[in-house]
C-alpha positions in Angstrom: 41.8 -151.1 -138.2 43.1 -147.9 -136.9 46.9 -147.2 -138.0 49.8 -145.8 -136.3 49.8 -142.4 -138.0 46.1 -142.2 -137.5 46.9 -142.7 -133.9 49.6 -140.3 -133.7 47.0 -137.6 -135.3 44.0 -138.4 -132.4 46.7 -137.9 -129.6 48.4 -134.6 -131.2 44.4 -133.3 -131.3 44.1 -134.7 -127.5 43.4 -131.4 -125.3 45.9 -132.2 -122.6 44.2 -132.6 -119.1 44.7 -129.6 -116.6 46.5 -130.7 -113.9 44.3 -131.2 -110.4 44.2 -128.2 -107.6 46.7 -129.6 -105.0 48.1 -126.8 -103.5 50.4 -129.5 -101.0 51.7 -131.1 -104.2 53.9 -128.0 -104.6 54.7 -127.4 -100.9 56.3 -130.5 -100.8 58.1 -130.5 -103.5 59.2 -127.0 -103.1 59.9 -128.3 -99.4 62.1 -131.1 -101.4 63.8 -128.5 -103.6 65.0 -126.5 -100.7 66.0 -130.1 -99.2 67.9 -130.4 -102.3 69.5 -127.1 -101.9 70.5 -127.2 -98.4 72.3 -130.6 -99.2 74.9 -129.2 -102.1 75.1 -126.1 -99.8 75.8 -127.1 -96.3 78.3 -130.1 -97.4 82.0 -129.7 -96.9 81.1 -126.3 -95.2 85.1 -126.5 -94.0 86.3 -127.3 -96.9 89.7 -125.6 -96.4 90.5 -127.4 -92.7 90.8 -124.0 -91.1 93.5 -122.8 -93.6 91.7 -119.1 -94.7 92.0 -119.6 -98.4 89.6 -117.4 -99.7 91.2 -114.0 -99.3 88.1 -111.9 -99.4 86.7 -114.4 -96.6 90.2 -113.9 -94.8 90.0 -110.4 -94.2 86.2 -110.5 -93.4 87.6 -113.1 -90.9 89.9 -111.0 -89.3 87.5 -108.3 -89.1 85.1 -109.9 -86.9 87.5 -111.7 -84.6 88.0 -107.7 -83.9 84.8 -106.0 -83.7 82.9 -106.4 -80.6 79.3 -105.5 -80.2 78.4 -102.3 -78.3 76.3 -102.3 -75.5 73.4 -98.7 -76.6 72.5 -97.4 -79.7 74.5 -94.5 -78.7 77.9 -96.3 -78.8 76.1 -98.5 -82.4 75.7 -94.7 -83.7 78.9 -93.4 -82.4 81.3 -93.7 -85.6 84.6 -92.4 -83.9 84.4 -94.6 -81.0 81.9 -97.7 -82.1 83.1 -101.2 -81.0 81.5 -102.4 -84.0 83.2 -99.8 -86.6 86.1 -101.7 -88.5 88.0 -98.6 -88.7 88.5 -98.6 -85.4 90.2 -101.4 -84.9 92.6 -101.1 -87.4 91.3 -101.7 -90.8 90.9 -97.8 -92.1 90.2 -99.6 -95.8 86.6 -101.4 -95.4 84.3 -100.9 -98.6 81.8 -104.0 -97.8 78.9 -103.6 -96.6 78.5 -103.9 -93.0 74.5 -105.3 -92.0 76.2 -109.0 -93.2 79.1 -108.3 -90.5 76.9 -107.3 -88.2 74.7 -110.3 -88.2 77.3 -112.7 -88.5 79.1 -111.1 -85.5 75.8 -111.5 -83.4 74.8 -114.9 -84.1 78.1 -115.9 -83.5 78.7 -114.4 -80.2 75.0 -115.9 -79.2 76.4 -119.2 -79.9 80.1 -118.5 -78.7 81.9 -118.8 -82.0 83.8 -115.5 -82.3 87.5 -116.9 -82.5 89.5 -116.3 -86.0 89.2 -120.3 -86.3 85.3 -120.4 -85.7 83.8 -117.3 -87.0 83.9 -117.7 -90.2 82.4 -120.9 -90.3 79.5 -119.5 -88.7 79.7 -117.0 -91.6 79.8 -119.8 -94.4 76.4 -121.2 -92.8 74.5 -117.9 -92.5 75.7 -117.7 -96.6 74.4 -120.8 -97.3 70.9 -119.8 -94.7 70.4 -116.9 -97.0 71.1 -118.6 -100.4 68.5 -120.8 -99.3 66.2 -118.3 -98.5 67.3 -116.7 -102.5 65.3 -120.1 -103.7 62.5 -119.6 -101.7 62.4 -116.1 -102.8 62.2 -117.0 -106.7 59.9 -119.7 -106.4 57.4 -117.0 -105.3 58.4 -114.5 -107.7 57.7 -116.8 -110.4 54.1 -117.9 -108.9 53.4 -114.6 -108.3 54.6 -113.0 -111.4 53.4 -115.8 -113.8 50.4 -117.3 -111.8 52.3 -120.3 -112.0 53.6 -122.3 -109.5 55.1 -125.1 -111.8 57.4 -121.6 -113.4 58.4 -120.7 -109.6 58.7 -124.1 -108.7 61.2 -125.2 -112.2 63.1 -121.5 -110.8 63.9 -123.0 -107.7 65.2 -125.7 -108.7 67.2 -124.4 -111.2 68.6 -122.0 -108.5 69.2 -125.1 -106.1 71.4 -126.3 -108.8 73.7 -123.5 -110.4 77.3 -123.6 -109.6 78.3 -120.4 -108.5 75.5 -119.9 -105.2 76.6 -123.3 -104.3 80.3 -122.0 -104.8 79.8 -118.9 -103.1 77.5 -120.2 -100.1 80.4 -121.8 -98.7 82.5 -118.7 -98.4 81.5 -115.8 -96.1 80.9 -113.0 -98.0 78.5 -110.5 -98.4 77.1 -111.3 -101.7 74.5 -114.4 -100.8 73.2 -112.1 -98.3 73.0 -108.8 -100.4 71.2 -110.8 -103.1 69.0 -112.4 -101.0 67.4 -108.9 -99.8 67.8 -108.0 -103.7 64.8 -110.6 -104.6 62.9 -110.0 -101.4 62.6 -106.3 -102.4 61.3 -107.6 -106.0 58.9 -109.4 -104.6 57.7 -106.0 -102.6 58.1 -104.2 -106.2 55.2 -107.4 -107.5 53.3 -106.9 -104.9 53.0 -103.1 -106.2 52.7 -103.8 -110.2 50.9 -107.0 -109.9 48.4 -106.3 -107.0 45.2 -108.4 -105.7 42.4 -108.0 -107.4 40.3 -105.4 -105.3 44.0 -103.1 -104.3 43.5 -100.0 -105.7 42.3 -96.8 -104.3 39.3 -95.4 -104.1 38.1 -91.8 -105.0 37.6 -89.7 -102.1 33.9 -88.7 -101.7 33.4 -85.0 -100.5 30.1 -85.9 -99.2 31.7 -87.6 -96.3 32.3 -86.5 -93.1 34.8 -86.3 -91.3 34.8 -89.9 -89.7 34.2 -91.6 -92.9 36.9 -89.5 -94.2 39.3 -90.5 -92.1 38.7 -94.0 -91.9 38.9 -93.4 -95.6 42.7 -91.8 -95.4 43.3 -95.3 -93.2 42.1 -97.6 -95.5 44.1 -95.7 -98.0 47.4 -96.7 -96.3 46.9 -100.0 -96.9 48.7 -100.3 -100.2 51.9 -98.3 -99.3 52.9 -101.4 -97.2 54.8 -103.0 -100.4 56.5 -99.6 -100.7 57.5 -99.7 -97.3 58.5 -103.5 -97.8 60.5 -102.4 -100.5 62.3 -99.4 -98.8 62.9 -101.7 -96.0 64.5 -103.8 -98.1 66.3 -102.0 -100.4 68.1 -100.2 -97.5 69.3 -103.5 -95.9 70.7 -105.0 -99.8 72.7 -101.3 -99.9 74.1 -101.6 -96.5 74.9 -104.9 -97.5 76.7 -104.1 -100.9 76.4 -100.8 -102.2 76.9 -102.1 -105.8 72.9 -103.0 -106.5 72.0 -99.2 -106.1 70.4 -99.6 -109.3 67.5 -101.7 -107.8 66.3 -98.2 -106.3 65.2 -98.3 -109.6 62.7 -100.8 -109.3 60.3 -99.3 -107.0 59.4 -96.1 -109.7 58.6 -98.8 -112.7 56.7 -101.1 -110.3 54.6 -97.7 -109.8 54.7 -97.3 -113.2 53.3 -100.8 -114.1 50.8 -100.8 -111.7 49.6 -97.1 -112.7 49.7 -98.2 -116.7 47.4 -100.8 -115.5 44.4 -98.6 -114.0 41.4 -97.7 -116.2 41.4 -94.0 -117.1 39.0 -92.7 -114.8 41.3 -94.1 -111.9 44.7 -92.5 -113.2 44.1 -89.1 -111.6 42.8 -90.6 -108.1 45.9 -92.7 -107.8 48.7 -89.8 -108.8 48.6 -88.4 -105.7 48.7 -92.0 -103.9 51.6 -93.3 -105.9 53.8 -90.0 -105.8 53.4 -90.5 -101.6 54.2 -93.5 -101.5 57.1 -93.6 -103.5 58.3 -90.1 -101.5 58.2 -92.3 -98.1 59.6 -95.5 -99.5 62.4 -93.5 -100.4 62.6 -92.1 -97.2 62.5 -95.5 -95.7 65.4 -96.7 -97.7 67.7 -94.3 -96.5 67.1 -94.4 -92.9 67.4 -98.7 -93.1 70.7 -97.7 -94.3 71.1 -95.3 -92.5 70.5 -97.8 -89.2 72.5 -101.0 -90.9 75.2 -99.0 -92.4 76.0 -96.5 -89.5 79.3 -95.5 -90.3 79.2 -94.5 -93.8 77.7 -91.2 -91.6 79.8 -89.0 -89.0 77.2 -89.8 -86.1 78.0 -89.7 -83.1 73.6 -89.9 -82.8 71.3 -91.3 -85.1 70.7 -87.7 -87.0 74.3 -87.1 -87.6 74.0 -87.8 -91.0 77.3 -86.1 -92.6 78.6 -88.3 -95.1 81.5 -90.3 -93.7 84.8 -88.8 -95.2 86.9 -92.1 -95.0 84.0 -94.1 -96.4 83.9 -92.2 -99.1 87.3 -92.2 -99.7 87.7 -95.8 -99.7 84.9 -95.8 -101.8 86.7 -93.6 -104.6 89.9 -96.1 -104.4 87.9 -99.1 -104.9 86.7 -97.2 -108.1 90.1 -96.2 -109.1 91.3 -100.3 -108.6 88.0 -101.7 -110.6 88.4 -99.4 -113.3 92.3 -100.0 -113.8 93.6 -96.8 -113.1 95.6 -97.9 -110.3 97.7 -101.5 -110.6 97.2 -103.5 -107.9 98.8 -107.1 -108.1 95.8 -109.0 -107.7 94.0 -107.2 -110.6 96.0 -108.0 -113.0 94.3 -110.9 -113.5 91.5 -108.8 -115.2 93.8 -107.3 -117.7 93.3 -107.6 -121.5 90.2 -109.9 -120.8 87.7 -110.2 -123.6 84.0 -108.4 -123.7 82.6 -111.9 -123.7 84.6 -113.1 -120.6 81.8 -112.7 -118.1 79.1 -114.3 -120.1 81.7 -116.7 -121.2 82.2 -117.7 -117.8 78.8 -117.5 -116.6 77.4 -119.9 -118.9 80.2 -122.4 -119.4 81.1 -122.7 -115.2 78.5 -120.6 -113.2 75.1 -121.9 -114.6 76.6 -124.7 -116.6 76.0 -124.9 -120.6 72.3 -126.5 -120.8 71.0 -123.9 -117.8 72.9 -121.4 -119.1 72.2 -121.3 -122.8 68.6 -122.1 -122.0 68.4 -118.7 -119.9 69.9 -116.3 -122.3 67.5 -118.3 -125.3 64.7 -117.0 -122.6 65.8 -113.5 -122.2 66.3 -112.8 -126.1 62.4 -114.3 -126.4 61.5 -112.2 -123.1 63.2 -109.3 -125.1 61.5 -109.9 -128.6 58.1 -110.9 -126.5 58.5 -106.9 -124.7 59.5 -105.2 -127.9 56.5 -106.7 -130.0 53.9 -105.3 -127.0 53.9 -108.0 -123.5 56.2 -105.7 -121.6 54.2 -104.9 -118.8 55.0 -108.4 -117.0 58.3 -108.9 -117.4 59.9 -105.1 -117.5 61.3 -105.3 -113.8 63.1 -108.9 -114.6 64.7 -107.6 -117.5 65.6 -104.2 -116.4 67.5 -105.8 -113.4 69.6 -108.5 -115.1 70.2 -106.1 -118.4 71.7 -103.2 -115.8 73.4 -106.2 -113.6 75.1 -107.8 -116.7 75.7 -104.8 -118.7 77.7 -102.8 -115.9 79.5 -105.8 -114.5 80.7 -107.4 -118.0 82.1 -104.0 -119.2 83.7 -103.2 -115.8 87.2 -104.2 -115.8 87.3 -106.2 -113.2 84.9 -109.1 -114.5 84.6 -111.6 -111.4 82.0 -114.1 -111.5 80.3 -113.2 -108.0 79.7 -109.7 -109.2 77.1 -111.5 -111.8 75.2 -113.0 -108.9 72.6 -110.8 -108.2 71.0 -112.3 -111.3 71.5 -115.8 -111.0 68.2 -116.0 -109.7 66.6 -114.2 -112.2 68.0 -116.2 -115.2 66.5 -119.3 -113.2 63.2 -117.9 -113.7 63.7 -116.6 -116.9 64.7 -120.3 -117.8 61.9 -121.8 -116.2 59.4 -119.1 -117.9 61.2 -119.9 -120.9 60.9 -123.8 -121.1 56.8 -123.5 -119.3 56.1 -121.0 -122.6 57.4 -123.6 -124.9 55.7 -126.8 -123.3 52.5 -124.8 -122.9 52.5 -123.2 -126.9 53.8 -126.3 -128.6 53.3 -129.2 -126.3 53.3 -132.6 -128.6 56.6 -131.0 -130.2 58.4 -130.6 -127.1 57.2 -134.1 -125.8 57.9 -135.7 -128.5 61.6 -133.8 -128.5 61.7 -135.2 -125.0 60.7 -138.7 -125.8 63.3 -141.1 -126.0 62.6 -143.9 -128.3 64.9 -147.0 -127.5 64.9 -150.2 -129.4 66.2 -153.1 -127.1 65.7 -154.9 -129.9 68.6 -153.5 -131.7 71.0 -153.6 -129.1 
């Protein structure tokens, strides 16, 4: 007769079974994440009863019960005299970004909700729209990055449940919408590093002519789309907050990834390829922000593209307030707060303790993991929430949103985190997870 311990030996040698190939399994439960998601974020969307509470949502508020949209891209481009330019109607100190404004402004004069008592509800719902679309985004980072759907899908979830972009999707502010084009620009960065098999260039062939040659040169196009993504992309996050100028930083290691990647005889055909497109994503970049951020130029047209004086000035004061050389009243919150305060916060309110310490146990292995050799994968993950964290925690002012931008990111890296665990020591984490319970006892 076979005993217990002999029993628990044949199942801890049991291969687990792979799980079927159900692609609709995962729609539908990523579908029922996003379900989940929209619940927590669209509930009590007027939570204050019309009272303007938040004060950064008030003056946002107040802003776009003046602004008006123009009628030509002359007038949008025209910085001295634009309907749409908060400086001219009164508010010479505006340091947000303005494509979040913009759209807000638009949708809510499509579905006549411009009044001070109105617009900013339309705001809170666009938050929310774009927090939403944050999950979405992850979800695919992860399958993409990991080949996993089960690490997107955990992400996603993860996301759908943190505090702090449930918090923050019902206010209207800019940061939901900034850190939504944030992830979609990392997904254009994957798409670069971790291509499809069969995306790389080919050498060009001097025995063609010049037909072939130039249908060459066009097929050769075809993989500076994701830099174009990204450039796209990137430009509308900036003109949304110009605090994630670091993620211009992405799109040169993506190229560097994806070049580390090629076999040697392919290095020196692809040079040339990379160093182009990363020229005109560039270029891309700053003409999206150019066209979503118009009056951080002179104008009046489209190629007036003189720095903006004020802009820059109000840029320079908002350093001087974050960095506590001038006192302000409401900073003084910030004052003698400890190093630890943001992470502090973050895990014990924003993610929550068991999400939280779970994603910073999965960044210190994703660390160790890089330094010991498998750096390749996750080197634009880290980068971004190392720069995020690092610049935000030792900046005086230490608000939670400023951390946002990579909420999402420590959702993957705890997913990733938990996945490597079940998948490298399985019958340990089960039986960790396994919940013995004697009713027998009771």
């Amino acid at each position: 007769m076979t005993t217990e311990s002999e029993i628990n030996t044949i199942r801890a040698r049991r291969i687990p079974r792979k799980l079927p190939n159900m692609p609709w399994v995962w729609n539908i439960l990523l579908l029922g994440i996003l379900l989940i998601g929209a619940y927590f974020r669209f509930t009590g969307i007027e939570w204050d009863d019309n009272h303007h509470l938040h004060p950064d949502e008030r003056f946002l508020t107040m802003v776009e019960s003046s602004i008006t949209p123009v009628k030509t891209l002359a007038e949008y481009f025209d910085t001295a005299n634009s309907s749409l330019n908060p400086n001219n109607r009164g508010y010479n100190f505006y340091v947000y970004g303005t494509l979040p404004i913009f759209i807000v402004r638009y949708v809510g004069q499509w579905l006549g909700q411009t009044g001070y008592d109105q617009i900013h509800v339309v705001g809170r719902v666009l938050s929310g729209v774009f927090d939403l679309g944050s999950i979405l985004l992850i979800y695919l980072i992860g399958k993409k990055l990991y080949r996993n759907a089960r690490v997107g899908l955990l992400a996603a979830l993860f996301l759908a449940l943190s505090v702090l972009p449930i918090q923050l999707s019902h206010f209207f502010a800019v940061d939901t919408f900034a850190t939504f084009f944030v992830y979609a620009a990392l997904y254009a960065a994957l798409c670069i590093s971790v291509p499809k098999k069969g995306e790389s260039n080919l050498e060009e062939d001097p025995k063609q002519d010049s037909s072939q040659k130039k249908a060459w040169w066009l097929e050769n196009w075809r993989p500076f789309v994701p830099y174009a993504m990204f450039g796209l992309l990137f430009g509308m996050a900036l003109a949304s907050k110009v605090s994630v100028y670091a993620l211009a930083l992405v799109l040169p290691l993506s190229s560097l990834v994806y070049y580390l990647n090629l076999k040697t005889e392919q290095k020196e055909a692809e040079v040339r390829f990379i160093l182009r497109n990363l020229v005109l994503g560039g270029i891309i970049a700053f003409f999206t922000f150019r066209f979503f951020q118009p009056y951080s130029f002179m104008g009046p047209g489209f190629f007036g593209l003189s720095l903006n004086k004020n802009w820059i000035s109000n840029l320079k004061e908002l350093s001087h307030i974050s960095s506590g050389e001038v006192d302000v009243p409401y900073a003084l919150q910030w004052a003698r707060r400890p190093i630890m305060f943001a992470w502090t916060n973050m895990v014990k309110w924003g993610l929550g303790l068991p999400l939280g310490l779970t994603a910073w146990a999965g960044f210190a292995w994703m660390s160790w993991r890089s330094i010991k050799g498998d750096w390749k994968k996750h080197l634009l993950i880290l980068f971004w929430v190392a720069f995020v964290f690092v610049t935000q925690s030792i900046n005086p002012v230490r608000a939670m949103r400023y951390q946002l931008p990579i909420y999402p990111a420590l959702a993957l890296i705890a997913s990733w985190f938990i996945m490597k665990l079940w998948d490298s020591k399985p019958n340990q984490v089960r039986k960790l997870t396994r919940i013995n319970f004697h009713w027998n006892k009771v």
